[in-house]
MIDOSE-1310 file (N, C-alpha, C; in nm, 2 decimals, decimal comma, always signed):
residues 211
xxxx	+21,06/+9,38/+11,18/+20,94/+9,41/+11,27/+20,84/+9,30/+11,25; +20,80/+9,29/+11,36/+20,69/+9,14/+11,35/+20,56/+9,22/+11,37; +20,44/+9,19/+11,30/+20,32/+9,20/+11,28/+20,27/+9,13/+11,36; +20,15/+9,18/+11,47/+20,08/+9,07/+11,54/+20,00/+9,02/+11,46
xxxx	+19,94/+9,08/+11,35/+19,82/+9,02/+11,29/+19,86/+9,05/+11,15; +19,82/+8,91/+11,02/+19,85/+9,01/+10,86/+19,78/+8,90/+10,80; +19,63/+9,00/+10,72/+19,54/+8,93/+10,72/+19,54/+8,93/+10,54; +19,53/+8,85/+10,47/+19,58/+8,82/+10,30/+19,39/+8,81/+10,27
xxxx	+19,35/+8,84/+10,18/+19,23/+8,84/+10,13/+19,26/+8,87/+9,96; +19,11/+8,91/+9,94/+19,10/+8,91/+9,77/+19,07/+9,04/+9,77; +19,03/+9,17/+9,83/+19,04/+9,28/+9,84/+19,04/+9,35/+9,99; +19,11/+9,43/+9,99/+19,13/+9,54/+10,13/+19,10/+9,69/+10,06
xxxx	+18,95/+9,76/+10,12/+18,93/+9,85/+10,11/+18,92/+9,95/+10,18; +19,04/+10,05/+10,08/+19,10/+10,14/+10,19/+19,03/+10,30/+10,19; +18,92/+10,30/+10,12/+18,88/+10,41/+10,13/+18,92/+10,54/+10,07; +19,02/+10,51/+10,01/+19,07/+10,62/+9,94/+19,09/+10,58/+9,78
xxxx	+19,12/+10,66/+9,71/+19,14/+10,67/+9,55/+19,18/+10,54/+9,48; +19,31/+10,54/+9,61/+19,43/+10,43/+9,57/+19,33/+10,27/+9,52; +19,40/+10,20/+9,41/+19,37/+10,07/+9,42/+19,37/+10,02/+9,54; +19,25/+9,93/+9,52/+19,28/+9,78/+9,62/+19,38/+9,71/+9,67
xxxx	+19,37/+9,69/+9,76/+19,57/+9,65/+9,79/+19,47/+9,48/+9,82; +19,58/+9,39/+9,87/+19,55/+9,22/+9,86/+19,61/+9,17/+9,96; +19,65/+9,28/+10,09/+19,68/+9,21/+10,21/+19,66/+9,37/+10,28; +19,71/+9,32/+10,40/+19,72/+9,42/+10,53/+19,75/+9,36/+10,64
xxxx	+19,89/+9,42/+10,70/+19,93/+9,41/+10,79/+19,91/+9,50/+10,94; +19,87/+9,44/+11,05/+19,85/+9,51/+11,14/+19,89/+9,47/+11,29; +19,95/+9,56/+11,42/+20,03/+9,55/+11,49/+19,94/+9,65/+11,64; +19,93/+9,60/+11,69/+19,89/+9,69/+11,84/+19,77/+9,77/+11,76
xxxx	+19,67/+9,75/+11,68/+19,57/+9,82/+11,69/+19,60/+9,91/+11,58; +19,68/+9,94/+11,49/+19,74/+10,02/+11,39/+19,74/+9,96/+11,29; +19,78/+9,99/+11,12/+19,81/+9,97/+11,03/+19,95/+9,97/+11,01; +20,04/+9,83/+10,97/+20,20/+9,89/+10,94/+20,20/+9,86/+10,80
xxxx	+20,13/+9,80/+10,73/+20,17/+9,83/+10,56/+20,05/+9,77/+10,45; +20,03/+9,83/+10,35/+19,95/+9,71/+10,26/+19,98/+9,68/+10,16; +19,98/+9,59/+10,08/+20,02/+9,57/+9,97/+20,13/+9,43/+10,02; +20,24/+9,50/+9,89/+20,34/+9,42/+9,90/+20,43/+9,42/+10,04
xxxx	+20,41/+9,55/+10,12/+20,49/+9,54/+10,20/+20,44/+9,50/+10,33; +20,24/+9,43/+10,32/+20,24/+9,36/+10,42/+20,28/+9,19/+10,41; +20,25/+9,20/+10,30/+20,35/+9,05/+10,24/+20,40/+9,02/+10,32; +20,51/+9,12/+10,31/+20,65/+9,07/+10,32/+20,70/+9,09/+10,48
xxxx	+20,58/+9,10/+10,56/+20,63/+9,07/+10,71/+20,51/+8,98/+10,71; +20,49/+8,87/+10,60/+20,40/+8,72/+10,68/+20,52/+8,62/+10,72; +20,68/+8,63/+10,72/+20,72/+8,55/+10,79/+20,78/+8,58/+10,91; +20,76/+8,72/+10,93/+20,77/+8,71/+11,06/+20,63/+8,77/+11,17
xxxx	+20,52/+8,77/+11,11/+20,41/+8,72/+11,16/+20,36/+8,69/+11,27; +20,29/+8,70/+11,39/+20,23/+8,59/+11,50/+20,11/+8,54/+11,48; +20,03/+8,60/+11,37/+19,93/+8,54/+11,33/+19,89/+8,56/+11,16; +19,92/+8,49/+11,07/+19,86/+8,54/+10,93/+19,71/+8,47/+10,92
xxxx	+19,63/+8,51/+10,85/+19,47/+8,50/+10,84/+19,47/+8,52/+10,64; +19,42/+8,40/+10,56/+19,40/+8,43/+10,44/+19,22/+8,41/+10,41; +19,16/+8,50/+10,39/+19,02/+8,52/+10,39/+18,99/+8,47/+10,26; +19,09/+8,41/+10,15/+19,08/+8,43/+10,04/+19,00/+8,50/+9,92
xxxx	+18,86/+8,46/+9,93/+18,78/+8,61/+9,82/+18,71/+8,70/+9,91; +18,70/+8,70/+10,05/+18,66/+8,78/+10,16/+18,69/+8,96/+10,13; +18,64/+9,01/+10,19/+18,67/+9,16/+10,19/+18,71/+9,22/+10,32; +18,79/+9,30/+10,27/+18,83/+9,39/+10,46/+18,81/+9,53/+10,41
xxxx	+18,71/+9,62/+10,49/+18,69/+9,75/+10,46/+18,70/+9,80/+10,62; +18,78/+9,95/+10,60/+18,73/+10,01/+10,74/+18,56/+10,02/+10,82; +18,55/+9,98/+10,91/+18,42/+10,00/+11,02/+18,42/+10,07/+11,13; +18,36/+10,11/+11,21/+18,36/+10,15/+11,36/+18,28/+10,08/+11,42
xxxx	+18,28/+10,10/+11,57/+18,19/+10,04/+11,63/+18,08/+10,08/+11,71; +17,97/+10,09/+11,67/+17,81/+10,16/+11,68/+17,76/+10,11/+11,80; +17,85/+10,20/+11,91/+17,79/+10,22/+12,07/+17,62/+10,28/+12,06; +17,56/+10,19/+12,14/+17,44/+10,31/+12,17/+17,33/+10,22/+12,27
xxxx	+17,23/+10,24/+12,32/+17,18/+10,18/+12,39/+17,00/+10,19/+12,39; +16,99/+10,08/+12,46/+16,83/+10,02/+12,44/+16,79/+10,09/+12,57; +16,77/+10,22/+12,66/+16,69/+10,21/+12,79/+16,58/+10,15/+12,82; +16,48/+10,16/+12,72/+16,34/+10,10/+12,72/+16,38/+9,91/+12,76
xxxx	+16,46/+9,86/+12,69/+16,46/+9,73/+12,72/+16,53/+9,69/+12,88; +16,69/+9,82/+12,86/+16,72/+9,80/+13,03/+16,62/+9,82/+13,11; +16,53/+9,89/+13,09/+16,46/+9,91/+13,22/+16,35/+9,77/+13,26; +16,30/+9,71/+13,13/+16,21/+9,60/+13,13/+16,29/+9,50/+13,18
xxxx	+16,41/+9,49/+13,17/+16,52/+9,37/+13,22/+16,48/+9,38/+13,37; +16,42/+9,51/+13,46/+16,41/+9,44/+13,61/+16,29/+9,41/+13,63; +16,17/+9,42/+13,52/+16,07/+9,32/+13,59/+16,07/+9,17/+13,59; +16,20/+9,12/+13,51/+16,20/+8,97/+13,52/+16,30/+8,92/+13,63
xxxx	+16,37/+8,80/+13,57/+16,46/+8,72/+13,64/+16,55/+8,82/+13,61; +16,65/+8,87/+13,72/+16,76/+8,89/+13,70/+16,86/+8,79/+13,64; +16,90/+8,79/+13,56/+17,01/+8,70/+13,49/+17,16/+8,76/+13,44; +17,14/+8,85/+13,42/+17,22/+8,96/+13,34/+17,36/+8,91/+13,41
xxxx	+17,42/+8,90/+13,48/+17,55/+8,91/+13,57/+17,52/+8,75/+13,61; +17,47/+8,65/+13,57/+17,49/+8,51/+13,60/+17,57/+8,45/+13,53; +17,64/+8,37/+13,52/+17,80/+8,32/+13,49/+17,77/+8,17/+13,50; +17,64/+8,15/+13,48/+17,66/+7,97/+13,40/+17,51/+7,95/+13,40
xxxx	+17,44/+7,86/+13,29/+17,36/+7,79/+13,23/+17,27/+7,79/+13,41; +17,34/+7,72/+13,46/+17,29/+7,65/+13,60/+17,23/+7,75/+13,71; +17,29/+7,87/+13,69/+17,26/+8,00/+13,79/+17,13/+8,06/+13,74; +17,13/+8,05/+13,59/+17,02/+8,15/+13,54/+16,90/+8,03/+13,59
xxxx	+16,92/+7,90/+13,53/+16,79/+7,81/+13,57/+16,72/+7,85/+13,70; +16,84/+7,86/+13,77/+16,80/+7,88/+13,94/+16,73/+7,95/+13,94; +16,79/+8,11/+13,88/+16,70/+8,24/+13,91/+16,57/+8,20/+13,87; +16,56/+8,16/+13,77/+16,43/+8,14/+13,66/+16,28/+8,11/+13,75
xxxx	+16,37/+7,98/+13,81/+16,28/+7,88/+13,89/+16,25/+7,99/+14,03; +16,32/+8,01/+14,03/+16,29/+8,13/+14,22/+16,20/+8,22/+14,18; +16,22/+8,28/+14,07/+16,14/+8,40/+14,04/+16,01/+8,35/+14,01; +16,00/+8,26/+13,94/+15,88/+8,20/+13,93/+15,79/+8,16/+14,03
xxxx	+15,88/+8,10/+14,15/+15,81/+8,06/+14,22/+15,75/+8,21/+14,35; +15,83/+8,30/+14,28/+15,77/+8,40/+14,37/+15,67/+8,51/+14,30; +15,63/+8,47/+14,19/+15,54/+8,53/+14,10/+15,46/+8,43/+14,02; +15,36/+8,35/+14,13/+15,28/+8,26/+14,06/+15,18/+8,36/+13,95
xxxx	+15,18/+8,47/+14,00/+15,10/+8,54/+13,89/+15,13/+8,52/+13,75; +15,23/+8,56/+13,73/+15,29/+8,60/+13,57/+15,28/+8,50/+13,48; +15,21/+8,50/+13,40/+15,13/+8,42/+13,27/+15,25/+8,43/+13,20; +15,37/+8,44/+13,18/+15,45/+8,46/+13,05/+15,57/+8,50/+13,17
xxxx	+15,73/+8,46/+13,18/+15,81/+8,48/+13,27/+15,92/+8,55/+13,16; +15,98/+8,63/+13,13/+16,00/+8,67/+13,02/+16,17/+8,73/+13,09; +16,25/+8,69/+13,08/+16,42/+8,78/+13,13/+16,52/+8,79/+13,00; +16,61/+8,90/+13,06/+16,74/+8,95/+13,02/+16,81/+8,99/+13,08
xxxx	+16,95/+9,01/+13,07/+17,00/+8,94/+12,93/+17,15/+8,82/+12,93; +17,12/+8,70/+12,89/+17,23/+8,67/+12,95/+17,35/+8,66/+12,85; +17,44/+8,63/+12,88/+17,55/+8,56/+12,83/+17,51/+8,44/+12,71; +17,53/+8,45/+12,59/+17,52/+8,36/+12,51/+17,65/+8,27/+12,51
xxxx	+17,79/+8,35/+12,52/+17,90/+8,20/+12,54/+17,88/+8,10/+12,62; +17,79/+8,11/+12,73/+17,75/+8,02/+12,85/+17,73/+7,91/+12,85; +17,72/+7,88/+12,68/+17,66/+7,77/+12,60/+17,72/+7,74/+12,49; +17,77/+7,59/+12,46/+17,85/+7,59/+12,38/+17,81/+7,63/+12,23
xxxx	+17,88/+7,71/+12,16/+17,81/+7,75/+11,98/+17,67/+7,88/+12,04; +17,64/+7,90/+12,17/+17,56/+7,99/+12,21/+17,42/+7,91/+12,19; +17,39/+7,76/+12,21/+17,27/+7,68/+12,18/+17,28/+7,61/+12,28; +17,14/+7,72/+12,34/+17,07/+7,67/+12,48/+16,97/+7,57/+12,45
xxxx	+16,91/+7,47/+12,54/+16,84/+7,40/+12,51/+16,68/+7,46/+12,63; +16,55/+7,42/+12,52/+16,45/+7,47/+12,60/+16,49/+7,35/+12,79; +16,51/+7,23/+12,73/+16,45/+7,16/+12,83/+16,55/+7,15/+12,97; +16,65/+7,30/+12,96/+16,73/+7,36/+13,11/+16,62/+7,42/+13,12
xxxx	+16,56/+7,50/+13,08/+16,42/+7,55/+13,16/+16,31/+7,49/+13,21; +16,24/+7,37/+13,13/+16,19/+7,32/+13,16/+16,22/+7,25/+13,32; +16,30/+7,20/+13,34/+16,35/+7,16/+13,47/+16,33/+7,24/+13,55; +16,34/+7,40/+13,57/+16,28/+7,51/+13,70/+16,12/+7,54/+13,65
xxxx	+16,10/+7,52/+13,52/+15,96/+7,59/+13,49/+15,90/+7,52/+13,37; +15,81/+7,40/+13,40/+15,76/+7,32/+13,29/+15,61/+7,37/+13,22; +15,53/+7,44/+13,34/+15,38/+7,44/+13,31/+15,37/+7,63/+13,25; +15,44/+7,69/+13,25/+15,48/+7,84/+13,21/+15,53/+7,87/+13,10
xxxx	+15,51/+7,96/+12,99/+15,62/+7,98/+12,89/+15,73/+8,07/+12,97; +15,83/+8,06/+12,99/+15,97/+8,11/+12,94/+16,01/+8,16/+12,78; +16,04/+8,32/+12,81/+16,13/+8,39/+12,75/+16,23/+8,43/+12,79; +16,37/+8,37/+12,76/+16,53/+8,48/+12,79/+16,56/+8,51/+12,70
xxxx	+16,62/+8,66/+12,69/+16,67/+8,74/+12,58/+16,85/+8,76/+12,62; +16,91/+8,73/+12,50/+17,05/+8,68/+12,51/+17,13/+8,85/+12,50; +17,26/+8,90/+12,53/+17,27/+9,01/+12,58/+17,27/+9,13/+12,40; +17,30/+8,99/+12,30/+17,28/+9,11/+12,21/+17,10/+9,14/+12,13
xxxx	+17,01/+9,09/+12,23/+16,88/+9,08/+12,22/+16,82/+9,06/+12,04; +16,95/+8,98/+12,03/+16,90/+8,89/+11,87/+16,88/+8,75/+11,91; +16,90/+8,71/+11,99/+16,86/+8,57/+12,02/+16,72/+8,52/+12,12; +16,70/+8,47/+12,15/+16,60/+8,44/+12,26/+16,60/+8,26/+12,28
xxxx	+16,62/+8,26/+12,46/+16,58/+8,10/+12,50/+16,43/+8,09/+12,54; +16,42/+7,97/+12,48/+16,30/+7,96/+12,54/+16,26/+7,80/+12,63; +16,15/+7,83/+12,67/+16,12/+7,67/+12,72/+16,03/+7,61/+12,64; +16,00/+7,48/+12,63/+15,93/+7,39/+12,54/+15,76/+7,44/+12,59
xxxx	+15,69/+7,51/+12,68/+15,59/+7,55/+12,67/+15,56/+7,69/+12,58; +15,70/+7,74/+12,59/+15,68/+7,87/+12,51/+15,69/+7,88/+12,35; +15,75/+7,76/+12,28/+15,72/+7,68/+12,19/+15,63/+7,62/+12,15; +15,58/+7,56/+12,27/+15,42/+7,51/+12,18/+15,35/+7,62/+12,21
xxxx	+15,34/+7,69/+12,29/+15,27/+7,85/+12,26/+15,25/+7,92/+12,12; +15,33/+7,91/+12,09/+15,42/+8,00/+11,97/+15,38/+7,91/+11,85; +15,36/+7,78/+11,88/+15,33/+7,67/+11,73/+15,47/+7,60/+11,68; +15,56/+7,67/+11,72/+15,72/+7,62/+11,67/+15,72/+7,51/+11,70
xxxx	+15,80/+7,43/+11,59/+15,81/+7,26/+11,56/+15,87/+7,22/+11,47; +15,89/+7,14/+11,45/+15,99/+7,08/+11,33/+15,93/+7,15/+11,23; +15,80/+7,11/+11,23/+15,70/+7,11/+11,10/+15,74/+7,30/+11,05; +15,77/+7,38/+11,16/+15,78/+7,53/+11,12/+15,89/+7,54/+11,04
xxxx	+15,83/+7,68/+10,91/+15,96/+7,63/+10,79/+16,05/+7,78/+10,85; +16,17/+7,76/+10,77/+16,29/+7,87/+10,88/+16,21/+8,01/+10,83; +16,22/+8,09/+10,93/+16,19/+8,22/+10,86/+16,30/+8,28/+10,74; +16,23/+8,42/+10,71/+16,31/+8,47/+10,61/+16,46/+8,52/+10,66
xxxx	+16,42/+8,63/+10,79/+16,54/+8,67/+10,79/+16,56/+8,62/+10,96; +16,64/+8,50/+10,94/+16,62/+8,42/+11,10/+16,66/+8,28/+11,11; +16,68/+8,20/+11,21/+16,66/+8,08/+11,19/+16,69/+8,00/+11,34; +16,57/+7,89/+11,33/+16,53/+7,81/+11,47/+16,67/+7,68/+11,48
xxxx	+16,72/+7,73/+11,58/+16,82/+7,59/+11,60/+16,76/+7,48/+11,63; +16,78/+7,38/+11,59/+16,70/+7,25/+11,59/+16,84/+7,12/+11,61; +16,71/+7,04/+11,68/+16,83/+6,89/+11,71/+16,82/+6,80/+11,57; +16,87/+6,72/+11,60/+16,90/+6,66/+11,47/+16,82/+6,57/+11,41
xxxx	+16,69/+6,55/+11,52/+16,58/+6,48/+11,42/+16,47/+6,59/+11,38; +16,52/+6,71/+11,39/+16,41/+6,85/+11,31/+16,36/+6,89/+11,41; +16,35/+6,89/+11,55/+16,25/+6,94/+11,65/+16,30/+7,04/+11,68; +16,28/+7,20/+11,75/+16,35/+7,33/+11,81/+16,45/+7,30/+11,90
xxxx	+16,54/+7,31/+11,89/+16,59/+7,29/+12,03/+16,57/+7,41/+12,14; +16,54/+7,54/+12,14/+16,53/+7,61/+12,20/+16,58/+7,75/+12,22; +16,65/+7,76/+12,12/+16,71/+7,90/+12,06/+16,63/+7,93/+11,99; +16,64/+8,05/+11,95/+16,58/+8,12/+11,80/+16,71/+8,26/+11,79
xxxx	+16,71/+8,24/+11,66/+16,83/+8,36/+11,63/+16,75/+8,50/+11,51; +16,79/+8,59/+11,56/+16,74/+8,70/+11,50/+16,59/+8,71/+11,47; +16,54/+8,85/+11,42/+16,41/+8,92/+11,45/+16,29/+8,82/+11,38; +16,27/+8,76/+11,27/+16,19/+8,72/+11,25/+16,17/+8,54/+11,32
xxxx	+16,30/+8,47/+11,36/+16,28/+8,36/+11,41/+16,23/+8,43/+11,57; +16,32/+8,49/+11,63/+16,25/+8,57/+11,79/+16,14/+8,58/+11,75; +16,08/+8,64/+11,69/+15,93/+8,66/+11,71/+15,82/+8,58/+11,74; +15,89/+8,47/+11,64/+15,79/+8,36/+11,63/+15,72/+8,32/+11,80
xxxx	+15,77/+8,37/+11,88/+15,77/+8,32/+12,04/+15,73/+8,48/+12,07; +15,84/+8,58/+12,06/+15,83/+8,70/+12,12/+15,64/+8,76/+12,09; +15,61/+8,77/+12,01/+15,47/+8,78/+11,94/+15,35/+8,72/+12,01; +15,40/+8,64/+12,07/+15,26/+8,58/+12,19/+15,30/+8,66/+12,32
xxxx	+15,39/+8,70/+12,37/+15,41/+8,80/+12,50/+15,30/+8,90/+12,54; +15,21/+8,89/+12,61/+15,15/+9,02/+12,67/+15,22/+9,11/+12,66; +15,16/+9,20/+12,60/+15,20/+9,37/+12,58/+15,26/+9,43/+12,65; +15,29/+9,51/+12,74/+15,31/+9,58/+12,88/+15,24/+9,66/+12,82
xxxx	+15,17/+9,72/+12,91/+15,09/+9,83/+12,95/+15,18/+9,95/+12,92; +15,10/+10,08/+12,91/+15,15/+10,23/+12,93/+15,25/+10,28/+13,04; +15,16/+10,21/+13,15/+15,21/+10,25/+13,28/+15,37/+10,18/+13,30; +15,36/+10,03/+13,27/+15,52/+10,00/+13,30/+15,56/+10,03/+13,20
xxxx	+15,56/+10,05/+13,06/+15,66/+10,13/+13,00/+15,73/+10,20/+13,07; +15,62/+10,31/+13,12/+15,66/+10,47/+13,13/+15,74/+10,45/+13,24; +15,73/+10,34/+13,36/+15,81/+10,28/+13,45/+15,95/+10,22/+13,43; +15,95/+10,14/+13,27/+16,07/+10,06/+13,25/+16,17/+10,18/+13,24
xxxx	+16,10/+10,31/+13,11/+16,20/+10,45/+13,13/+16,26/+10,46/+13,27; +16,19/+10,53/+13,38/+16,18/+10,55/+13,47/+16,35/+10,46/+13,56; +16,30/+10,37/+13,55/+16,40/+10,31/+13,59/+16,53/+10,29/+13,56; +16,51/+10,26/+13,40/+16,65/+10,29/+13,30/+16,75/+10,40/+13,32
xxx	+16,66/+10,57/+13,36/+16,75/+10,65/+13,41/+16,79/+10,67/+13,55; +16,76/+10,57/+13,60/+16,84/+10,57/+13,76/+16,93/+10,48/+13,75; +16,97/+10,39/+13,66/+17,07/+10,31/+13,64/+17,21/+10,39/+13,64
């Protein structure tokens, strides 16, 4: 029997009494053995994986949802369903140009593969929207792009030291490049955003459940 997958590590925890087993074998989404007898189907194998002092424990996967944020995703740029770097710029720039009001241009959510390593650069924005800050929130809303106005908004610069739990992708002479990954580097930018009011809240709901 061939294993699609038999992943060798320094512990596999199985949740039960039993010792730790030091491999596991697995096939269509199943378990076919651990221990010695996933070993012994690594030569016939289509993929072996050695994590060496790594850990493998069972997980699930923690479906659940943001309404409050779907619903705020339609007062910006639609982006959500754009399928390259180049389409969201567009939207960016359109929307803007049809909301000279908006002090802060703020969208979700796009695609972070869109970009190689998921590291957007501010200055694709800059090109539809130089004199505005830009906020885009990436679809697992741990990331955020920004534009180089919304960084000097924010103070972000080389000179800013990484946050605690976060960190600002930068080019290689120390300057932002225009990502920020997780809650305390987002902030750094998210934190100067006008508030929304009561009323569009109670609107972003509103909307969320007509989705």
């Amino acid at each position: 029997m061939t294993a699609a997958t038999l992943v060798f590590l320094g512990t596999v925890r199985t949740g039960s009494d039993a010792p730790a087993a030091t491999a596991l074998a697995v096939r269509d989404g199943r378990v076919l053995a651990l221990g010695d007898g996933a070993r012994a189907l690594a030569r016939t194998a289509d993929e072996v994986i050695d994590t060496g002092d790594g850990l493998l424990m069972a997980a699930f996967g923690d479906g659940h949802a943001h309404p409050l944020f779907g619903g705020l995703e339609t007062f910006g740029p639609q982006i959500k369903e754009l399928d390259s770097v180049e389409a969201i710029v567009a939207e960016v720039g359109r929307w803007a140009r049809r909301h000279p009001e908006a002090q802060w241009i703020v969208g979700a959510s796009y695609d972070p593969a869109l970009a190689p390593d998921g590291e957007f650069d501010a200055r694709w924005l800059d090109a539809a929207v130089p004199d505005r800050p830009v906020v885009l929130r990436a679809h697992d809303y741990h990331t955020v792009w920004c534009n180089t106005e919304a960084l000097r908004r924010a103070g972000v610069t080389e000179a800013t030291p990484e946050p605690r739990l976060g960190w600002i992708v930068r080019r290689a002479d120390g300057t932002p490049l225009g990502t920020l990954r997780e809650w305390h580097a987002c902030d750094l930018v998210l934190d100067q955003v006008p508030a929304r009011d009561e009323d569009e809240l109670v609107e972003a709901i509103r909307r969320a459940g007509q989705a």
